[in-house]
BALOBA-1460 file (C-alpha; in Angstrom, 3 decimals):
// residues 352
<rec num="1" residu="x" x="9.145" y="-97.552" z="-3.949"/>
<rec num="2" residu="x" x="6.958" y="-94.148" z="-4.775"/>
<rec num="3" residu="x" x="9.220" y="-91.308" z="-4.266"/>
<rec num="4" residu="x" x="6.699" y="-87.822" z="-3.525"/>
<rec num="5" residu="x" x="7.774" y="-84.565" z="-4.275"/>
<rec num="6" residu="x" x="7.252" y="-81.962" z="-0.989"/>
<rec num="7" residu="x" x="4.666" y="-79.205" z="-2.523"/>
<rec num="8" residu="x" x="5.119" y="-75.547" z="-0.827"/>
<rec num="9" residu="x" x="3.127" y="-74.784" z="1.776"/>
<rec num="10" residu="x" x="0.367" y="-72.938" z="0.087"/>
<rec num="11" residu="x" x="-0.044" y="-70.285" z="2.979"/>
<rec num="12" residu="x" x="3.016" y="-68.813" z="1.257"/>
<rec num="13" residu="x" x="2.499" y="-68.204" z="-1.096"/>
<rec num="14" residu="x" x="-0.505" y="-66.406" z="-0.593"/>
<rec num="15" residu="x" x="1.267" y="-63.926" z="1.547"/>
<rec num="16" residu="x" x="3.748" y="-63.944" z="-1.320"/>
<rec num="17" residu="x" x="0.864" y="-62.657" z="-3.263"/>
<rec num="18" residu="x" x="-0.062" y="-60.132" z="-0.958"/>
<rec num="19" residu="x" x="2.896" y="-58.366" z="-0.520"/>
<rec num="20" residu="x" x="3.446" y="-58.436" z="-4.365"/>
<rec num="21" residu="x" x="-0.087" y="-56.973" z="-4.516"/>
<rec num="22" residu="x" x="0.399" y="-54.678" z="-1.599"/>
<rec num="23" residu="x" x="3.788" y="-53.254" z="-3.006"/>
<rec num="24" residu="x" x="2.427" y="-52.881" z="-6.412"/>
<rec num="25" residu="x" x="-0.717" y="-51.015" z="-4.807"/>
<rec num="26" residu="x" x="1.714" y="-48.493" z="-3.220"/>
<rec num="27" residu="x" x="3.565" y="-48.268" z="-6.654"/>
<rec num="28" residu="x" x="0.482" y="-47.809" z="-7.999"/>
<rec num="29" residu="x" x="-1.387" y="-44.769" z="-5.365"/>
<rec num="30" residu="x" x="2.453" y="-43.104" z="-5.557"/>
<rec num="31" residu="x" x="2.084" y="-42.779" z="-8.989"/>
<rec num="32" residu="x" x="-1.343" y="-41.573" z="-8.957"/>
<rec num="33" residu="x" x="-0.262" y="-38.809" z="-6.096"/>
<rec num="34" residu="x" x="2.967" y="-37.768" z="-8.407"/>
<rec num="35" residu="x" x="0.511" y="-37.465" z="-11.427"/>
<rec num="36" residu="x" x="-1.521" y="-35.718" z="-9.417"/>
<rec num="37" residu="x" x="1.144" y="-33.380" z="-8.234"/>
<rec num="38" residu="x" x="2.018" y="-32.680" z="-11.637"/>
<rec num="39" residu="x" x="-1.528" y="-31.725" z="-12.817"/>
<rec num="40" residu="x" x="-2.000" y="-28.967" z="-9.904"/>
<rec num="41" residu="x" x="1.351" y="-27.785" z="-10.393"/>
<rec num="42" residu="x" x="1.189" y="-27.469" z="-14.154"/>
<rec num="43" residu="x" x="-2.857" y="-25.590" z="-13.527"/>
<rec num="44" residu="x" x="-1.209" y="-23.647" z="-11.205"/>
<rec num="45" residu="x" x="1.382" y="-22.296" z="-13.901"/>
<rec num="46" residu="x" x="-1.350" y="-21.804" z="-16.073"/>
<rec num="47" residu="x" x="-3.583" y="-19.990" z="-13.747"/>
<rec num="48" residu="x" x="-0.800" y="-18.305" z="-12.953"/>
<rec num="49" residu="x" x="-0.075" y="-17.007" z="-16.285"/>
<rec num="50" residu="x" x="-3.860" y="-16.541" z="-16.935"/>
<rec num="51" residu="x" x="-4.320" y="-14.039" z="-13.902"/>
<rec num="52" residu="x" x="-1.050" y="-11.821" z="-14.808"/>
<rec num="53" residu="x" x="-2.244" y="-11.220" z="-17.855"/>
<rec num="54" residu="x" x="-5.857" y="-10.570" z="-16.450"/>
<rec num="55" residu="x" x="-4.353" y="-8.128" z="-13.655"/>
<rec num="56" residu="x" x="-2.910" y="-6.595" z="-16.704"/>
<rec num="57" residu="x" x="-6.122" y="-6.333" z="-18.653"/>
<rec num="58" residu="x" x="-7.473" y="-4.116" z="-15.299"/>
<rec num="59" residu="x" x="-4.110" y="-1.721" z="-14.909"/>
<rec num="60" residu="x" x="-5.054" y="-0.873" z="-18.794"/>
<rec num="61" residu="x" x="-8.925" y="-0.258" z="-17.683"/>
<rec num="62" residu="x" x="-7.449" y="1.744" z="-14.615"/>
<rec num="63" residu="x" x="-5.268" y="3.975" z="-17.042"/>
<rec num="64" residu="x" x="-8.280" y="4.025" z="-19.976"/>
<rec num="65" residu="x" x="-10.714" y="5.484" z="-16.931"/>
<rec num="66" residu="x" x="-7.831" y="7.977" z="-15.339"/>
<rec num="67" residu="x" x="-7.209" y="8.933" z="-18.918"/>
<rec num="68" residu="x" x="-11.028" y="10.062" z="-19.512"/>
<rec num="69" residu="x" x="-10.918" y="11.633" z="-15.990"/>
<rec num="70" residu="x" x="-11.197" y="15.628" z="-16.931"/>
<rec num="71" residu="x" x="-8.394" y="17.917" z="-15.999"/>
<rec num="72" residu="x" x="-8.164" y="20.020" z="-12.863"/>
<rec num="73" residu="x" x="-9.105" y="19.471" z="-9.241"/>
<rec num="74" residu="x" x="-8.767" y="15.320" z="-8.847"/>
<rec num="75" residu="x" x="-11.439" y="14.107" z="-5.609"/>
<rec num="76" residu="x" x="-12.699" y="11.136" z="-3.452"/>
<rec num="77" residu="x" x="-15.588" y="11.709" z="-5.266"/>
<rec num="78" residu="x" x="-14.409" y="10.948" z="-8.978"/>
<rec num="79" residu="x" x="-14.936" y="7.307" z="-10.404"/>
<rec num="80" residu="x" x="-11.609" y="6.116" z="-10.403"/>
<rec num="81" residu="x" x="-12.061" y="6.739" z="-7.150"/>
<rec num="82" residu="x" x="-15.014" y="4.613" z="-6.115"/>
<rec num="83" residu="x" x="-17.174" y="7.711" z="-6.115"/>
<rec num="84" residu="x" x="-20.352" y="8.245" z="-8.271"/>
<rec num="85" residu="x" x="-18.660" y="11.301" z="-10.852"/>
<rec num="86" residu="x" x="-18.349" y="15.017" z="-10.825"/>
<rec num="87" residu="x" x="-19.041" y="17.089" z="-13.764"/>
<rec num="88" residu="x" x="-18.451" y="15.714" z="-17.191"/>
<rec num="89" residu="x" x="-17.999" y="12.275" z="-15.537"/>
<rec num="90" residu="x" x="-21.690" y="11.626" z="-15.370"/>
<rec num="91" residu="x" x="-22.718" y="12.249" z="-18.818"/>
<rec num="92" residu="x" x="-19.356" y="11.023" z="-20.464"/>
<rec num="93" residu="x" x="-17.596" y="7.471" z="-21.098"/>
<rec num="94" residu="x" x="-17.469" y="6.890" z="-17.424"/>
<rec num="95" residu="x" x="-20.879" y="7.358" z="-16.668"/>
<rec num="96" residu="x" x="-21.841" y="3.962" z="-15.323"/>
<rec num="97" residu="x" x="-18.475" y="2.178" z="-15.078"/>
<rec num="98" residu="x" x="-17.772" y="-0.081" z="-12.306"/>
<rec num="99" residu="x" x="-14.638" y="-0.414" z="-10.902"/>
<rec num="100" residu="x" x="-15.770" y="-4.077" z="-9.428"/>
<rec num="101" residu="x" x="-15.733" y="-7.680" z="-11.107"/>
<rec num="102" residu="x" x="-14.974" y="-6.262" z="-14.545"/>
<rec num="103" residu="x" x="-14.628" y="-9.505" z="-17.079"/>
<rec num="104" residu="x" x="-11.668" y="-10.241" z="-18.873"/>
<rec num="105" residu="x" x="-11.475" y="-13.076" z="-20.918"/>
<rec num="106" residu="x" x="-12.671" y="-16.063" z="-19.077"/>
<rec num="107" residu="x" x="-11.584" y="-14.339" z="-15.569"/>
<rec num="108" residu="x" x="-12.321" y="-10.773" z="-14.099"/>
<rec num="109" residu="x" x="-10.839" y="-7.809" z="-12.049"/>
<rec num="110" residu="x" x="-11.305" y="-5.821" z="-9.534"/>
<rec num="111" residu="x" x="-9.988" y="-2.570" z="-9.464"/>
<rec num="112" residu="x" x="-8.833" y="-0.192" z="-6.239"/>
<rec num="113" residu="x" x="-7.305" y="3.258" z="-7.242"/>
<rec num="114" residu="x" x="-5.398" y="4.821" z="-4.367"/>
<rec num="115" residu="x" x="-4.177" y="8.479" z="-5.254"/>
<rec num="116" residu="x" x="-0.682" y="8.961" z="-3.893"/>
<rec num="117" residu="x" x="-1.001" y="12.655" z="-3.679"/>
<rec num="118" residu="x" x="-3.192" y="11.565" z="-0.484"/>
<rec num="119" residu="x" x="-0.323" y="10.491" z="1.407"/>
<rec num="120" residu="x" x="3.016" y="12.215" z="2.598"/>
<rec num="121" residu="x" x="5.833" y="11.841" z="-0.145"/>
<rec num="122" residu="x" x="8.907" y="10.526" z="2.255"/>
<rec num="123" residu="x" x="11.834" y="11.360" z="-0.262"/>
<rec num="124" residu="x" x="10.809" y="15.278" z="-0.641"/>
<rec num="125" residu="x" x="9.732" y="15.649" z="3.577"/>
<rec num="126" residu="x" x="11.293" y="18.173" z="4.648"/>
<rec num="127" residu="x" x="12.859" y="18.632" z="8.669"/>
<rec num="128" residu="x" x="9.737" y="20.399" z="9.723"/>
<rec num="129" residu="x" x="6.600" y="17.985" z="7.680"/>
<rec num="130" residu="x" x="8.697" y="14.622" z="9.083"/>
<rec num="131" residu="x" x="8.651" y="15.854" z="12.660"/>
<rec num="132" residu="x" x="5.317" y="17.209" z="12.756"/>
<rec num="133" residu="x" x="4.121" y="13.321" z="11.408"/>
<rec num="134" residu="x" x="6.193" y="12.407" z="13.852"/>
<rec num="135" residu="x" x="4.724" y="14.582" z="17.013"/>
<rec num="136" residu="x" x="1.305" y="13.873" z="15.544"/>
<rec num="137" residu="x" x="1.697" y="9.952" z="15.702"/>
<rec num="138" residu="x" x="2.560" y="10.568" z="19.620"/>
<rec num="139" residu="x" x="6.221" y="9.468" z="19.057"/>
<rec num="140" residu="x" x="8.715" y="10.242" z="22.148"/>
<rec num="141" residu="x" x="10.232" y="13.661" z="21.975"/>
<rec num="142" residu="x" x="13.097" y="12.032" z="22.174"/>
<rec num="143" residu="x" x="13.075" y="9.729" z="19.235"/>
<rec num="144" residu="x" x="11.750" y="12.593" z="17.087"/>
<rec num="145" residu="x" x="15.283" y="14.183" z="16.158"/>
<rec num="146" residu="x" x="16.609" y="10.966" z="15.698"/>
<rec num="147" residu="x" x="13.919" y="9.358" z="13.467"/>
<rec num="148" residu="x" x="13.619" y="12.821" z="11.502"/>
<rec num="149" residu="x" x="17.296" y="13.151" z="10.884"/>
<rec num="150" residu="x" x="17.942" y="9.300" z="10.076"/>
<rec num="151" residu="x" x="15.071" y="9.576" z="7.049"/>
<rec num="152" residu="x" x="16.996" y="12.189" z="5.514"/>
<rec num="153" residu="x" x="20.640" y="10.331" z="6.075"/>
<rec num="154" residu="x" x="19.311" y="7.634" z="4.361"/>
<rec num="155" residu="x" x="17.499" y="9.820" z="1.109"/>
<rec num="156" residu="x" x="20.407" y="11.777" z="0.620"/>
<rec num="157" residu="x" x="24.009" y="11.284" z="-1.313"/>
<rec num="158" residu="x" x="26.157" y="12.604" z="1.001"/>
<rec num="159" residu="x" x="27.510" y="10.589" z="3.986"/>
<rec num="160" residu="x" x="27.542" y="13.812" z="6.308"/>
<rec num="161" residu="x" x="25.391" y="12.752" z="9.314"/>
<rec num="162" residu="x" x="22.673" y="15.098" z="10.668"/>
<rec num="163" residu="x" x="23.166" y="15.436" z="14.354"/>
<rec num="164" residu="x" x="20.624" y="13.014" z="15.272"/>
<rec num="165" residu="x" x="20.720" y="10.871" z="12.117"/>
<rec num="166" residu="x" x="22.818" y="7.913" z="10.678"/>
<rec num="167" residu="x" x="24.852" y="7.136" z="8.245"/>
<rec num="168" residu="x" x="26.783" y="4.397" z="6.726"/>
<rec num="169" residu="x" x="29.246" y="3.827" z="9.545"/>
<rec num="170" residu="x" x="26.216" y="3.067" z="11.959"/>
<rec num="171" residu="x" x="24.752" y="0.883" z="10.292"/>
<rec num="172" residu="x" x="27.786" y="-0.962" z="9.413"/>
<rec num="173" residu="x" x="28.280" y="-1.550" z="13.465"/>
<rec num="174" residu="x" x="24.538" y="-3.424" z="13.355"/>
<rec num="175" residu="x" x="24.404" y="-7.577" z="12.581"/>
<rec num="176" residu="x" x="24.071" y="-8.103" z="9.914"/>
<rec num="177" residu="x" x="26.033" y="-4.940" z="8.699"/>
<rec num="178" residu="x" x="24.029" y="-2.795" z="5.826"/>
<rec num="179" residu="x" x="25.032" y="0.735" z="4.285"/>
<rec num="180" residu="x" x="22.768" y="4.001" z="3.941"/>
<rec num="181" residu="x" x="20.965" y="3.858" z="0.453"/>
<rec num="182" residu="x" x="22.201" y="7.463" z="0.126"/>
<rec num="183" residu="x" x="19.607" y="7.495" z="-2.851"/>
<rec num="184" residu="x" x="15.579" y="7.936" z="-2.531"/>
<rec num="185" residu="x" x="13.438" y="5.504" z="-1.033"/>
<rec num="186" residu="x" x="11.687" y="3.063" z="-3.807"/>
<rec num="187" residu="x" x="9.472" y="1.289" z="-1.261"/>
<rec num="188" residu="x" x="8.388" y="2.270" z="1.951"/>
<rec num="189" residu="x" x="9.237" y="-0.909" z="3.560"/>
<rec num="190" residu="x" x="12.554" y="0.266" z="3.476"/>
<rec num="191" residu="x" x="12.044" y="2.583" z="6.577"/>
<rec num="192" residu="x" x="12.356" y="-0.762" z="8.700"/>
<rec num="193" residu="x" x="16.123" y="-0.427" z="7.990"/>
<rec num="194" residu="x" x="16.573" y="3.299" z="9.378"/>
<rec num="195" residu="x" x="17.760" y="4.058" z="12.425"/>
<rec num="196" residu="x" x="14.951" y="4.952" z="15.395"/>
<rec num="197" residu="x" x="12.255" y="3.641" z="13.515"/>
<rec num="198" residu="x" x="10.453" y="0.598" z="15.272"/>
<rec num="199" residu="x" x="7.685" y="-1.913" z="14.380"/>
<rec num="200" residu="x" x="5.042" y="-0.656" z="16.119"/>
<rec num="201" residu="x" x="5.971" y="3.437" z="14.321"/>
<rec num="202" residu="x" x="6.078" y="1.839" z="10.671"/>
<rec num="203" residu="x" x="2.899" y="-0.576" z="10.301"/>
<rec num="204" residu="x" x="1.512" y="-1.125" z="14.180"/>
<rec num="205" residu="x" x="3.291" y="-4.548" z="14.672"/>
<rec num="206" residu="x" x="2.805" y="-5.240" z="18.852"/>
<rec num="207" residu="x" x="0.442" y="-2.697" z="19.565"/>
<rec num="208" residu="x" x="-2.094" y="-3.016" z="21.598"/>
<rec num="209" residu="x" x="-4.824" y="-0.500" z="20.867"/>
<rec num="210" residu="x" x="-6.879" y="-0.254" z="17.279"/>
<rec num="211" residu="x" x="-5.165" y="0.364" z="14.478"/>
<rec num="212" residu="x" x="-5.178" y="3.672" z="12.254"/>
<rec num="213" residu="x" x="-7.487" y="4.961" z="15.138"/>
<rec num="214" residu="x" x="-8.817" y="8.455" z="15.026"/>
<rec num="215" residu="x" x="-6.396" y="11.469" z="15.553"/>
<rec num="216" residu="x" x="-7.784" y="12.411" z="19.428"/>
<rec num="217" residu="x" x="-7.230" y="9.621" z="20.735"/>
<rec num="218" residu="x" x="-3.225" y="9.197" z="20.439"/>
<rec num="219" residu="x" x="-1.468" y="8.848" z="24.201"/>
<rec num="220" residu="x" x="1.006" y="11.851" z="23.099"/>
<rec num="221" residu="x" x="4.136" y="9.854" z="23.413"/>
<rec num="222" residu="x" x="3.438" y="7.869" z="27.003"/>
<rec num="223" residu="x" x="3.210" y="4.212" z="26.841"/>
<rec num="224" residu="x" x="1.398" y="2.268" z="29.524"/>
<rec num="225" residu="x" x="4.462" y="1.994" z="31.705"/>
<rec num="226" residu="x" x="7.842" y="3.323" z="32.123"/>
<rec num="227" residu="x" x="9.773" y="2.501" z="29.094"/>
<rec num="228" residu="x" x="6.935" y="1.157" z="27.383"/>
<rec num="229" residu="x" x="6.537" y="2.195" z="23.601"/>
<rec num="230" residu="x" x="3.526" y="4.279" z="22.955"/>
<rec num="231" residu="x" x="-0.204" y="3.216" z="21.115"/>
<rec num="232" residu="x" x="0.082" y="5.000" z="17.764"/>
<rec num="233" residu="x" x="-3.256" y="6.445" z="16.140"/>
<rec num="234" residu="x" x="-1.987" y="5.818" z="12.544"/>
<rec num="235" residu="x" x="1.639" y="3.927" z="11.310"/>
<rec num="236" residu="x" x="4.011" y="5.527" z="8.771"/>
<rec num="237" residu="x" x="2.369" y="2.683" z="6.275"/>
<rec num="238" residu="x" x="-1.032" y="4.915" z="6.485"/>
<rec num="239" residu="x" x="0.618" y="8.215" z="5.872"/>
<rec num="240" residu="x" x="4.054" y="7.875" z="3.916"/>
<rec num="241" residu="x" x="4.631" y="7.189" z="0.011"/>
<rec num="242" residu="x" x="7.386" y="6.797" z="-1.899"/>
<rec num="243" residu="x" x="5.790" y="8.068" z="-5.272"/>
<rec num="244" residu="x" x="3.964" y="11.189" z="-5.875"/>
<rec num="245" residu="x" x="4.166" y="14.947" z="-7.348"/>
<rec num="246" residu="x" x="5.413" y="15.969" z="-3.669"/>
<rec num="247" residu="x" x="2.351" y="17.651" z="-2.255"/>
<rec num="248" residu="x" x="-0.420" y="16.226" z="-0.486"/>
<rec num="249" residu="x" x="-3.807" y="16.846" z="-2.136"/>
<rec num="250" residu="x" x="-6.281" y="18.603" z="-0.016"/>
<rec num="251" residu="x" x="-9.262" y="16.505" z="-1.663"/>
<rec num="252" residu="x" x="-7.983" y="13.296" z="-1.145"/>
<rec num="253" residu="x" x="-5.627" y="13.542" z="2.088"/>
<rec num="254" residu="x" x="-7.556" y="11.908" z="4.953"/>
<rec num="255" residu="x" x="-7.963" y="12.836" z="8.195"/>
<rec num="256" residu="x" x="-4.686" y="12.005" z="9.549"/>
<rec num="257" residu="x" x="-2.098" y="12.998" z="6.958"/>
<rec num="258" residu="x" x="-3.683" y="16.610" z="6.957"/>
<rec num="259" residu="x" x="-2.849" y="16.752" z="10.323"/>
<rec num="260" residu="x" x="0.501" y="16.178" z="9.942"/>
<rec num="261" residu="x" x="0.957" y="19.827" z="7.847"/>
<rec num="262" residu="x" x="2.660" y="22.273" z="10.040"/>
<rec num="263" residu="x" x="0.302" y="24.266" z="12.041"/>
<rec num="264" residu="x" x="-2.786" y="22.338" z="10.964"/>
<rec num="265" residu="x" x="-5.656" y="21.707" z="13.755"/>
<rec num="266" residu="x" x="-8.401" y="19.988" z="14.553"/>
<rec num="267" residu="x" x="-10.565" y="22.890" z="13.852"/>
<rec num="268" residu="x" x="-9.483" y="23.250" z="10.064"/>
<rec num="269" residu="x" x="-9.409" y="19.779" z="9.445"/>
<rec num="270" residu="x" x="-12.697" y="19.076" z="10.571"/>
<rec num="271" residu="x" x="-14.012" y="22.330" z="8.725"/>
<rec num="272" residu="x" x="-11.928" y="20.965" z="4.868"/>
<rec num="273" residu="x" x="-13.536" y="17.524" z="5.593"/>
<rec num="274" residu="x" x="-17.026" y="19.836" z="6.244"/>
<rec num="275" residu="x" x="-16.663" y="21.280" z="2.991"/>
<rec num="276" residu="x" x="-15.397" y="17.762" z="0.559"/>
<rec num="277" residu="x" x="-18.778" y="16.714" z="2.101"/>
<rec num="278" residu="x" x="-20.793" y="19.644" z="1.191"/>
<rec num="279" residu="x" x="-22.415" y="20.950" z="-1.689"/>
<rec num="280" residu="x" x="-19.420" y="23.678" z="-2.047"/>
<rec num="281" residu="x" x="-16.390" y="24.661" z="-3.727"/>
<rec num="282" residu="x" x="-15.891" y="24.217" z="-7.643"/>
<rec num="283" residu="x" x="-19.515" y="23.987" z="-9.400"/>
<rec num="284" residu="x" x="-20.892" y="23.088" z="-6.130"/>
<rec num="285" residu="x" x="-19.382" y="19.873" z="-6.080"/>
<rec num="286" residu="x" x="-17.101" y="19.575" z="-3.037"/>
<rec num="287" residu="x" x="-14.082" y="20.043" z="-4.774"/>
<rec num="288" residu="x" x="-11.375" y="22.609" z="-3.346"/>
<rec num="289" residu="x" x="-9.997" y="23.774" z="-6.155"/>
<rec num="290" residu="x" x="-8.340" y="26.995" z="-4.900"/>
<rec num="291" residu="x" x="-7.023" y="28.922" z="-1.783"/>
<rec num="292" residu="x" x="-9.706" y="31.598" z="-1.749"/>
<rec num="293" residu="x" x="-11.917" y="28.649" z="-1.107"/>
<rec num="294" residu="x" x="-9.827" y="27.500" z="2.138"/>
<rec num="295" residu="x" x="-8.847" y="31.091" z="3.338"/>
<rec num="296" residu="x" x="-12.617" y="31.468" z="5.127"/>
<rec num="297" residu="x" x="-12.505" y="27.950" z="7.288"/>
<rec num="298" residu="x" x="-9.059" y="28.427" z="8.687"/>
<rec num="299" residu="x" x="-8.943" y="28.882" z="12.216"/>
<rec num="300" residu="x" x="-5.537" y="29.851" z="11.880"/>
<rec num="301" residu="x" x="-4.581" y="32.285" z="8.941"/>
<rec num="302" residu="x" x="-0.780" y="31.877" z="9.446"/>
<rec num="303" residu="x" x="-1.874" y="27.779" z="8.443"/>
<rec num="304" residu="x" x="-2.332" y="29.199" z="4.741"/>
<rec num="305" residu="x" x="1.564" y="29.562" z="4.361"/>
<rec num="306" residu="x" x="2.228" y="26.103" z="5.026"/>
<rec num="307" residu="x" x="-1.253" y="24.682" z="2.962"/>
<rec num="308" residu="x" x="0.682" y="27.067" z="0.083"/>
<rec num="309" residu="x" x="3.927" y="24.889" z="0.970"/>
<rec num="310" residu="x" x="2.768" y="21.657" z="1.163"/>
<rec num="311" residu="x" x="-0.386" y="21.005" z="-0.707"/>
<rec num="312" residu="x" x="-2.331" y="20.994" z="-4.039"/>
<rec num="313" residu="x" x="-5.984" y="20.292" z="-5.014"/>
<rec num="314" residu="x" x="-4.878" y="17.584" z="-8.003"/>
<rec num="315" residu="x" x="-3.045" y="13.893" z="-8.325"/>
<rec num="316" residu="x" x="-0.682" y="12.625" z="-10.741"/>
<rec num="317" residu="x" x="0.602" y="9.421" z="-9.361"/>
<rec num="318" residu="x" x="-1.769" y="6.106" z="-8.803"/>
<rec num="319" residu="x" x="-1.664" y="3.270" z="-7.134"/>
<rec num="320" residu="x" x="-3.374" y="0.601" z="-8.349"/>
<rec num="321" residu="x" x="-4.523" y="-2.436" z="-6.814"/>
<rec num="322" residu="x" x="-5.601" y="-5.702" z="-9.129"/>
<rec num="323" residu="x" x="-7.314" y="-8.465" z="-7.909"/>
<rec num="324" residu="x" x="-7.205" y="-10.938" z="-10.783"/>
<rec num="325" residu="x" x="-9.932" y="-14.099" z="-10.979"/>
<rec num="326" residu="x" x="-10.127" y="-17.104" z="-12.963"/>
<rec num="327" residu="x" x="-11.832" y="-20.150" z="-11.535"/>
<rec num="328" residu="x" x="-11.048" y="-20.911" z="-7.977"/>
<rec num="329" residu="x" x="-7.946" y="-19.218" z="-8.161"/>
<rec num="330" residu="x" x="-7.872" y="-15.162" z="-7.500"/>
<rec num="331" residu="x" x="-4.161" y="-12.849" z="-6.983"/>
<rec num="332" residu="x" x="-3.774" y="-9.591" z="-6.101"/>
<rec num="333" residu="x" x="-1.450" y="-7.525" z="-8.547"/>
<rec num="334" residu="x" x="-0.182" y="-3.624" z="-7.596"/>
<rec num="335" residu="x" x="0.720" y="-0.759" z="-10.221"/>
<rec num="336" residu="x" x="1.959" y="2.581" z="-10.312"/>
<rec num="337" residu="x" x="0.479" y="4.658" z="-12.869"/>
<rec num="338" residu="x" x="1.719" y="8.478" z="-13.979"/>
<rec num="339" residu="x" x="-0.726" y="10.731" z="-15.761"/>
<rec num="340" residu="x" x="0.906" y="13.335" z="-17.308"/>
<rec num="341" residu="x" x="0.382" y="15.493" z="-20.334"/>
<rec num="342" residu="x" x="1.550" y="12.751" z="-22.422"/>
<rec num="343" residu="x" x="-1.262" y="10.501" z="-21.288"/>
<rec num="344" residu="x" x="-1.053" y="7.478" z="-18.395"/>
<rec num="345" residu="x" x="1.937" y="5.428" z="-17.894"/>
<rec num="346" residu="x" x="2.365" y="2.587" z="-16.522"/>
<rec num="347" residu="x" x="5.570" y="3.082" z="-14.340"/>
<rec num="348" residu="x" x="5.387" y="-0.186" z="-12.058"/>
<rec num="349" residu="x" x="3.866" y="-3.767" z="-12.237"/>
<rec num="350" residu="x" x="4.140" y="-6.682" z="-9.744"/>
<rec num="351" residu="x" x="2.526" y="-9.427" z="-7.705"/>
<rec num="352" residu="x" x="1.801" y="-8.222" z="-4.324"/>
């Protein structure tokens, strides 16, 4: 008698098979993806690293070209500025520098120089400079006071509250509960926090109209209904800084922060912007460089008290922008740089 042994059905263990090969495929692709993973993340470290220290290589070009800048008058139409050179500048070590795709190592930078002079320095506004940005954005006469007063609650070290303003106790009430800085702003986003100021007054957010739109055509104040907020022509972001000398510089100021100076006008603005433009002022260049050069195009001669106040004809404090490139991979990088009679600092470095 023949006894046969049973064999397995062969069918399984071909599927056997497959799943072994299926599951070790999977293994196999997960792997891949991890190592993959890995790679990017460790090239992204290294780009990382590699466009910091470019960004860095273009703060030090920004504070070689401010440094060969000549003293005086500082204007839109310097090179650090974007603008073809004054003076000296033409025939000197800036003549031909570019402020655009400069190499640095195996990446390059690209350079934009913003002079804070040209803006409104929030920690030293005084009552009368904050309201008049104020009334010149179109804000409600009734938020004025109370935006005005609040700026200064928060800037100073006291916790006495101007009649309008705010201080730690009010904001203490809000959720979540902050207190007053009591110290100088050190970044403008900070005005988010004060009391009265809204979205659409610090950078726009929710409005309807153009942005940073041209001076005449504000609403003064009157939204498009009854209760509705108003369409600002510029944002605090477009006119406020937290670093600079103090004054605004009359070169470089555009067209909207000079007509937030007390007592300014359409009329003078339009005739200083006339005169940057022209072939006037010092050595025929455009450049205001003193009051006997503004006295003949104001259209109001009390305005030359509060130019005398508020303004200057040079910079001292930069913002620079960096936009760092190495391969496919680019970052943007801001500074602050000081130039002083020591030379240029660098006062401020980060990613933006």
């Amino acid at each position: 008698m023949k006894i046969s042994c049973r064999q397995p059905p062969r069918g399984f263990a071909i599927i056997v098979a497959l799943v072994a090969i299926t599951v070790l495929s999977i293994l196999a692709a997960g792997l891949a993806i991890s190592m993959k993973v890995e790679s990017q993340l460790a090239q992204n470290s290294n780009d990382s690293e590699k466009l910091l220290w470019i960004a860095r290589g273009g703060v030090e070009r920004a504070s070689w070209i401010l440094s060969q800048e000549p003293p005086g008058p500082t204007s839109l139409k310097q090179i650090w500025a974007g603008g073809p050179g004054i003076g000296p500048e033409t025939n000197g070590p800036l003549a031909g520098i570019s402020l655009d795709n400069f190499p640095v190592g195996d990446g390059s930078v690209s350079l934009n120089i913003v002079e804070e002079e040209s803006k409104i320095n929030v920690n030293t506004a005084d009552t009368a400079l904050l309201q008049q940005v104020l009334t010149t954005m179109g804000v409600d006469a009734g938020a004025i006071s109370t935006v005005s007063d609040s700026i200064q609650d928060w800037i100073d070290r006291d916790d006495a509250t101007r009649p309008a303003g705010a201080e730690s106790d009010y904001y203490q009430g809000l959720t979540p509960p902050y207190y007053a800085k009591n110290a100088p702003i050190d970044d403008i986003q900070e005005l988010q926090l004060i009391k009265g100021v809204t979205p659409r007054m610090y950078d726009g957010s929710g409005q309807s109209g153009d942005q940073a739109a041209p001076f005449q055509h504000h609403k003064l104040g009157f939204g498009g209904t009854p209760g509705q907020e108003a369409d600002y022509p510029f944002f605090f972001t477009n006119v406020f800084t937290a670093f600079s000398s103090g004054k605004i510089n009359i070169n470089t100021a555009d067209t909207n922060v000079l007509l937030c100076i007390p007592n300014m006008d359409d009329t003078t603005v339009q005739n200083i912007e006339n005169l940057r433009d022209s072939e006037g002022g010092m050595n025929n260049s455009g450049v205001i460089s003193g009051w006997n050069q503004l006295q003949p195009i104001l259209s109001n001669p009390a305005l030359m008290n509060q130019l005398q106040r508020y303004c200057t004809f040079s910079g001292t404090t930069y913002e620079v922008h960096a936009l760092a490139r190495a391969g496919n991979s680019e970052r943007e990088y801001v500074a602050v740089l000081f130039r002083g009679p020591r030379g240029v600092q660098v006062v401020g470095f980060h990613p933006k």
